[in-house]
C-alpha positions in Angstrom: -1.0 -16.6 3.1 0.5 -13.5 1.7 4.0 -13.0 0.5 4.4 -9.5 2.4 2.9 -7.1 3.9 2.2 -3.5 4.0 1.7 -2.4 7.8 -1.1 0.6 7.7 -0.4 2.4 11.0 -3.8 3.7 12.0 -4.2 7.2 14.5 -6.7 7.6 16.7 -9.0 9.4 13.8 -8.8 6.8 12.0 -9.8 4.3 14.5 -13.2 6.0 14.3 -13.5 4.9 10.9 -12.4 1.7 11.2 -15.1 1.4 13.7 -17.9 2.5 11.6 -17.0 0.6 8.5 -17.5 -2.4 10.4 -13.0 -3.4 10.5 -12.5 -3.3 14.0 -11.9 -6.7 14.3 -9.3 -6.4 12.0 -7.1 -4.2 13.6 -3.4 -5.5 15.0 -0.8 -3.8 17.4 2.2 -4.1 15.7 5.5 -2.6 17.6 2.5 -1.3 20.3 0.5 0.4 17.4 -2.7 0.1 16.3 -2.4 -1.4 12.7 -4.0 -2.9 9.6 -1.4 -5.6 8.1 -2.3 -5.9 4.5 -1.4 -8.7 2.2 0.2 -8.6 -1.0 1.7 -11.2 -4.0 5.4 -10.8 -4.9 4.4 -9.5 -8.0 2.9 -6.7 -6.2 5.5 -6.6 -3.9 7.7 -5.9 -6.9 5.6 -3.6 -8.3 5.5 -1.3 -5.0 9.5 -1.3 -5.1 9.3 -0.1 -8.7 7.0 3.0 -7.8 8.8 4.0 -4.4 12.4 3.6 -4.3 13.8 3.1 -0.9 10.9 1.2 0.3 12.2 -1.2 2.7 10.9 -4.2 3.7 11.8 -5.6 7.9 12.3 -9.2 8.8 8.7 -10.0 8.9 8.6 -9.1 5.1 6.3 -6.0 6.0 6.5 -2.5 4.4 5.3 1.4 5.8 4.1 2.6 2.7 4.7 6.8 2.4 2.2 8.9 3.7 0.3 9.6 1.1 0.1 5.9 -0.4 -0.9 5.2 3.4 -4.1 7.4 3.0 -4.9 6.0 -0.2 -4.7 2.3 0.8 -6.6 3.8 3.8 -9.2 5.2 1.9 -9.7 1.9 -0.3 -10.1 -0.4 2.7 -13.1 1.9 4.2 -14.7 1.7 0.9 -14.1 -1.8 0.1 -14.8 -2.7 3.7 -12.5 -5.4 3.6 -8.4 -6.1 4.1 -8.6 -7.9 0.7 -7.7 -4.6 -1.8 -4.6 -5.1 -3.3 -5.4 -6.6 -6.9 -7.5 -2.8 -6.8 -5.3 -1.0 -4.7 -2.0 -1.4 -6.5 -3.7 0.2 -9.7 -4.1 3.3 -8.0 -0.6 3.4 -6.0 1.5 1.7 -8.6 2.4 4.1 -11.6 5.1 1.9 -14.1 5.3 5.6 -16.4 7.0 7.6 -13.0 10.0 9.3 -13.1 10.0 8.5 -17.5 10.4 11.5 -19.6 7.8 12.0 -21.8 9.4 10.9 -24.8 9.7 7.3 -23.3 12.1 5.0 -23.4 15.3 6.1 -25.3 15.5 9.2 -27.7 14.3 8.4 -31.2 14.0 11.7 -31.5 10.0 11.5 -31.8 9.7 8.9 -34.8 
């Protein structure tokens, strides 16, 4: 069992590709939405916090993950054809360098 989850809300679209990569038994309605619940460690739980502040989790420990992360997770599961993604997935929505200045951590004036 996962620690939390991140609750993909799926449109109609979508559905259609669900469909043809063979998911549609995985779909959920979650708060009367069609939906993929994806499960995640607490270490990736962590890192997702890190790389988008204000991400809030409800009582279920479940996250809606910004729009554009949404696609990207989206995009992974067709490909993958499977729920199980997040060891890849958090690679590609997880970046520990954003919101750093280029010069890193502290100023050491470029030694």
């Amino acid at each position: 069992m996962a620690d939390a989850y991140i609750n993909l809300f799926l449109e109609n679209e979508d559905l259609k590709k669900v469909e043809e990569a063979g998911l549609a038994d995985q779909v959920q309605e979650i708060d009367g939405k069609k939906a993929f619940q994806v499960g995640m460690t607490k270490k990736d739980q962590k890192k997702l916090v890190k790389g988008f502040p204000g991400l809030e989790f409800d009582a279920n420990n479940a996250c809606v993950l910004p729009e554009e992360a949404s696609k990207t997770l989206l995009g992974i599961i067709l490909e993958m054809k499977s729920l199980d993604v997040m060891k890849f997935a958090i690679t590609k929505l997880y970046n520990p360098l954003a919101g750093r200045s280029i010069s890193g951590r502290g100023s050491t004036g470029g030694r």
